[in-house]
C-alpha positions in Angstrom: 12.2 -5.9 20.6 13.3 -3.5 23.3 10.0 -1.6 22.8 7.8 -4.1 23.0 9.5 -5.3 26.3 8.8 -1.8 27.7 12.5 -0.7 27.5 11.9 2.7 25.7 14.6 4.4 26.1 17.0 1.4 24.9 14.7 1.3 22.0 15.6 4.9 21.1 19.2 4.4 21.5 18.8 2.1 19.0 16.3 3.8 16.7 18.6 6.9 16.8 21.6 5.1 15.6 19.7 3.5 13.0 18.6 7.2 11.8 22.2 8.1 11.8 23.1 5.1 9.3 20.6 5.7 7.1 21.6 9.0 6.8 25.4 8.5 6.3 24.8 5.7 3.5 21.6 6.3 2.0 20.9 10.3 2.5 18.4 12.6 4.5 16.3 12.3 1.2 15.3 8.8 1.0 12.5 6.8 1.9 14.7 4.8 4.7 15.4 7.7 6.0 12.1 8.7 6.2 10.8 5.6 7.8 13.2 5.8 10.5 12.5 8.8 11.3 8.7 7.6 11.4 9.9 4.6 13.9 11.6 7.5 16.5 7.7 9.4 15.9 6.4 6.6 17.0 8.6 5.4 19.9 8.1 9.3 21.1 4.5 9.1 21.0 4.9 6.3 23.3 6.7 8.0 25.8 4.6 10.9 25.6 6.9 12.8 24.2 4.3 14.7 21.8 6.8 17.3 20.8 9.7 15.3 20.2 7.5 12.7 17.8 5.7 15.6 15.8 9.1 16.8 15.1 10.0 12.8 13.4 6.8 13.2 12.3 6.6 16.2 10.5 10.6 14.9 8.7 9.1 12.2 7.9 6.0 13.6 6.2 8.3 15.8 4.3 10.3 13.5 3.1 7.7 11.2 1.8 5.7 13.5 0.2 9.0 15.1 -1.8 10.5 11.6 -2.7 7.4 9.6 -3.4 4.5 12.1 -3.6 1.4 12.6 -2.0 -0.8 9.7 -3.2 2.2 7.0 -1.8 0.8 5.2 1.3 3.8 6.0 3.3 2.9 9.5 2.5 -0.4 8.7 3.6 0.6 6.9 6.7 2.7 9.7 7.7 -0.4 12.0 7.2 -2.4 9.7 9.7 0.4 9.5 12.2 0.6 13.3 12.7 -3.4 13.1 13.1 -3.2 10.8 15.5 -0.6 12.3 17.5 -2.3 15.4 17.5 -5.6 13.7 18.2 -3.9 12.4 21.5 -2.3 16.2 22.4 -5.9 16.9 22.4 -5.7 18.9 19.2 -8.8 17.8 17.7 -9.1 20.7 14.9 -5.3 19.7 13.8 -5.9 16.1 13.9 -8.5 16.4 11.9 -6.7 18.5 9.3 -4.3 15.7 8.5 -7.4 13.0 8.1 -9.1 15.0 5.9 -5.7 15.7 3.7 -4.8 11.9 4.4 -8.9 10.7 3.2 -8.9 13.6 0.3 -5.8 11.8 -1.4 -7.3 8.0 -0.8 -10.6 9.0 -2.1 -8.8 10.8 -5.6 -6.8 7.7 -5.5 -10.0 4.8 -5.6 -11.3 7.4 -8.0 -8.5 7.2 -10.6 -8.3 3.4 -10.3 -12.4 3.6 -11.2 -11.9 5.2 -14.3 -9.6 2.6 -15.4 -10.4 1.0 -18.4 -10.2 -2.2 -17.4 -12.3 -1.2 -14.3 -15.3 -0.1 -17.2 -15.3 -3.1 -19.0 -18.6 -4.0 -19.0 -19.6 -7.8 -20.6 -23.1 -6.5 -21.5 -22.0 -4.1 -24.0 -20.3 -6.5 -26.0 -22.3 -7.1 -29.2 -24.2 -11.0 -28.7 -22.0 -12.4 -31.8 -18.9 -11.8 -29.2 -20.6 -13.1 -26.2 -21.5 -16.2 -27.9 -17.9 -16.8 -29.0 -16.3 -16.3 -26.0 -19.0 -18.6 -24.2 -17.8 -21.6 -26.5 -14.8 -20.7 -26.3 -14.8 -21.1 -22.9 -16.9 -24.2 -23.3 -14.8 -25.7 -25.6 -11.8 -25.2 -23.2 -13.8 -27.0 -20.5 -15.0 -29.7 -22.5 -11.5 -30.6 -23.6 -10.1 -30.4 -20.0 -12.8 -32.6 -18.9 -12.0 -35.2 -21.3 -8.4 -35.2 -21.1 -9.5 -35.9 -17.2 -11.9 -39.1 -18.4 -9.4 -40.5 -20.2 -6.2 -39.8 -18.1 -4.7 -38.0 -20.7 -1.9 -35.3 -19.3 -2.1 -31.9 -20.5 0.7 -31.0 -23.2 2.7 -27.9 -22.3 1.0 -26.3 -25.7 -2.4 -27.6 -24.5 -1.8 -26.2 -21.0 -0.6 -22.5 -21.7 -3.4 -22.4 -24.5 -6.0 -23.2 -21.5 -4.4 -21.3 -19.0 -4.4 -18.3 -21.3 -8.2 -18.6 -22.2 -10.1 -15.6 -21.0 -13.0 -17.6 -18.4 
């Protein structure tokens, strides 16, 4: 709230003694901690203070990446952040080392999640005996629905989770 009403530097009394907690109860070593840490990067970056937030920065980065790994968006946030901040010190070559690290792990990422078996289901290489089943089968569910609807009849909780759990 502070930093949005321009007081910076009651923000950062407030963001340091937030770091402090988190560090007594929950350990340097913890996303929390890590996020804080993130917050002061950012509230520095506001202020200009480019060496004070690559310093939260660069914690924070470290702790991410040994806590939750590199492919965890917060890792990947902190990546951005530190390419950003550089971009804005006018360190293009550097900010564009940490997009390229933060884009390299995204793009491994989608690829993973592509070669997912459930994302390489493909309906046209079922056989056509399967297709037609579950095309009356979904039919079938329809048709009963539909006339349960005609006639006002209520769906049964045995009808209902036997619809509901009908592949469409």
């Amino acid at each position: 709230l502070l930093q949005a009403m321009g007081d910076q530097p009651g923000a950062l009394t407030y963001y340091e003694q937030a770091l402090k907690i988190r560090r007594k109860v929950q350990g340097e070593e913890h996303p929390d901690t890590a996020a804080s840490l993130n917050k002061l990067g950012g509230l520095m970056q506001s202020m200009e203070d480019y060496p004070g937030a690559r310093k939260f920065f660069e914690q924070s980065l470290a702790i991410n990446r040994q806590v939750l790994g590199d492919a965890h968006p917060a890792t990947i946030a902190s990546l951005n952040n530190l390419g950003n901040l550089l971009q804005a010190m006018g360190d293009q070559p550097g900010a564009r080392s940490y997009f390229e690290r933060a884009l390299v792990v995204t793009q491994k990422k989608r690829a993973e999640k592509q070669s997912e078996p459930a994302a390489r289901f493909n309906f046209r290489e079922l056989p056509l005996r399967t297709k037609l089943a579950l095309a009356a089968i979904v039919v079938l569910s329809f048709a009963v629905v539909g006339w349960q609807i005609l006639t006002r009849q209520s769906l049964g909780p045995t009808e209902l989770n036997w619809f509901l759990a009908t592949p469409s």
